[in-house]
N, C-alpha and C positions, 0 to 999 in steps of 0.2 A: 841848234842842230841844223844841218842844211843836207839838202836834197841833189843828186848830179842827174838832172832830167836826160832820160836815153835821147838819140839822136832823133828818134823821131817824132820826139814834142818839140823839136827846131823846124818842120815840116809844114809850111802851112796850111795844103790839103789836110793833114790832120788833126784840123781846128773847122771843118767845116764835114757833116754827117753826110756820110758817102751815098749814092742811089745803087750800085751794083751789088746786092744780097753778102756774097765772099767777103767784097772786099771790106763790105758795112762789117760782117763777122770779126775779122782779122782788127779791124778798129776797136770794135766796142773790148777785144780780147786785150788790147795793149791800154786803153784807156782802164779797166780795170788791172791789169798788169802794174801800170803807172801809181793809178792810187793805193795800189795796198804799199808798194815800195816809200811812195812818199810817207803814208802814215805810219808804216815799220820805223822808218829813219828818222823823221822826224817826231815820232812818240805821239803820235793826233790819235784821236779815238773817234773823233767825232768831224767829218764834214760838213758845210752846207754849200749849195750852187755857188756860194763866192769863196769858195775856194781858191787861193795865188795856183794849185795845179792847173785850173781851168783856163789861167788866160797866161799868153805869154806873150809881156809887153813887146820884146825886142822884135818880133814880127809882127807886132799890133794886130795879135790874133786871142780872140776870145771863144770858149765854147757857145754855143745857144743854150739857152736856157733849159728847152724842152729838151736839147738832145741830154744834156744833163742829166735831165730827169731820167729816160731811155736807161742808163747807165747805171743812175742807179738803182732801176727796178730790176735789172738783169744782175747787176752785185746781188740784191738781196735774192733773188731767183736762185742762184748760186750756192748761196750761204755765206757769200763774202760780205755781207752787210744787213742790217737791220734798218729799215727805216723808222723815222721818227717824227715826231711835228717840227720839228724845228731843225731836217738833217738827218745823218744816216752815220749810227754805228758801224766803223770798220775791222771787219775780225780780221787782225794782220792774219791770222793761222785760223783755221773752222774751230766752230766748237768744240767738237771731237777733241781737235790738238789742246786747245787751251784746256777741256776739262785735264787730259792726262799733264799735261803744265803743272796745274796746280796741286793734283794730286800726287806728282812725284816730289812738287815744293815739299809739302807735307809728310814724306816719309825720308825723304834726306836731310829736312830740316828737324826731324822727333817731335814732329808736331799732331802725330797719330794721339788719338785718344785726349786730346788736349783742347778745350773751350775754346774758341777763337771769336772776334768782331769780326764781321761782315769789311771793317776799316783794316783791320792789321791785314787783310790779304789783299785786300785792294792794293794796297802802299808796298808789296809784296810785288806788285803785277804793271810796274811803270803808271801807278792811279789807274786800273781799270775803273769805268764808270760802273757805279754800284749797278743803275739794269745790265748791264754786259755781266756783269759777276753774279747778279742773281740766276741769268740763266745757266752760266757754267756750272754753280753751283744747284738749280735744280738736275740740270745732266748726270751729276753725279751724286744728286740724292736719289736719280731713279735707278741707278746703276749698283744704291746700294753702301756707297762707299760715303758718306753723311749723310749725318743728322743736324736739320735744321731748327732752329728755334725764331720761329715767328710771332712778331706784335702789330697788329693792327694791319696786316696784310704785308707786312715791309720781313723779311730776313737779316733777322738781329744778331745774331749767333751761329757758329756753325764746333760741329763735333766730329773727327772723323774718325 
């Protein structure tokens, strides 16, 4: 799968963290803009700071590291990402969208009332990462709509 970066990751100012408040704003806006597009297109779930979004050879321009990081504490701030030790979960859509995702899987697929693996809906969801599916799925065990069966702390089973 490939990605057609918008025109202004060809921009080299916008490889280098702006000092004017707005226009920092409008940046960090289109740098998350950027990465949910790339990880929708290209099916990623999961980034880390060396990310191919982050640097673009043909203007021998690379993010900084720390503004990275910037980027992505304001994704998870959001809800557009979870961080993690090794990287950050990207929720192409908020949780919200993905629980009702799943849950309309399950009633247009007659999957209502039917045992499921924690796996058969992952593989359902382009491999969402089992923590990314455990939270959808607790979202919508609070909401009512599953019953989860759990071993040893992990969501083994789901019933909806």
């Amino acid at each position: 799968m490939s990605y057609n970066y918008p025109k202004v990751w060809s921009f080299p100012p916008f490889f280098t963290k702006q000092p004017n408040k707005e226009t920092y704003d409008t940046q960090v806006n289109e740098w998350i803009k950027i990465i949910h597009e790339y990880c929708k297109s290209c099916k990623v779930w999961k980034i880390t700071r060396e990310c191919p979004v982050f640097t673009n050879t043909a203007i021998r321009r690379q993010l900084e590291t720390s503004f990275i990081e910037e980027i992505f504490r304001e994704l998870e701030r959001r809800g557009g990402g979870s961080i993690v030790s090794d990287g950050v979960y990207i929720w192409w859509y908020t949780l919200e969208e993905w629980s009702s995702r799943v849950y309309e899987w399950v009633e247009d697929n007659g999957q209502k009332g039917v045992m499921m693996t924690v796996f058969e809906l992952e593989g359902q969801f382009d491999g969402m990462p089992y923590d990314m599916m455990e939270k959808v799925l607790k979202r919508l065990e609070k909401q009512g709509k599953v019953t989860t069966v759990v071993e040893r702390d992990e969501i083994v089973g789901v019933k909806f």
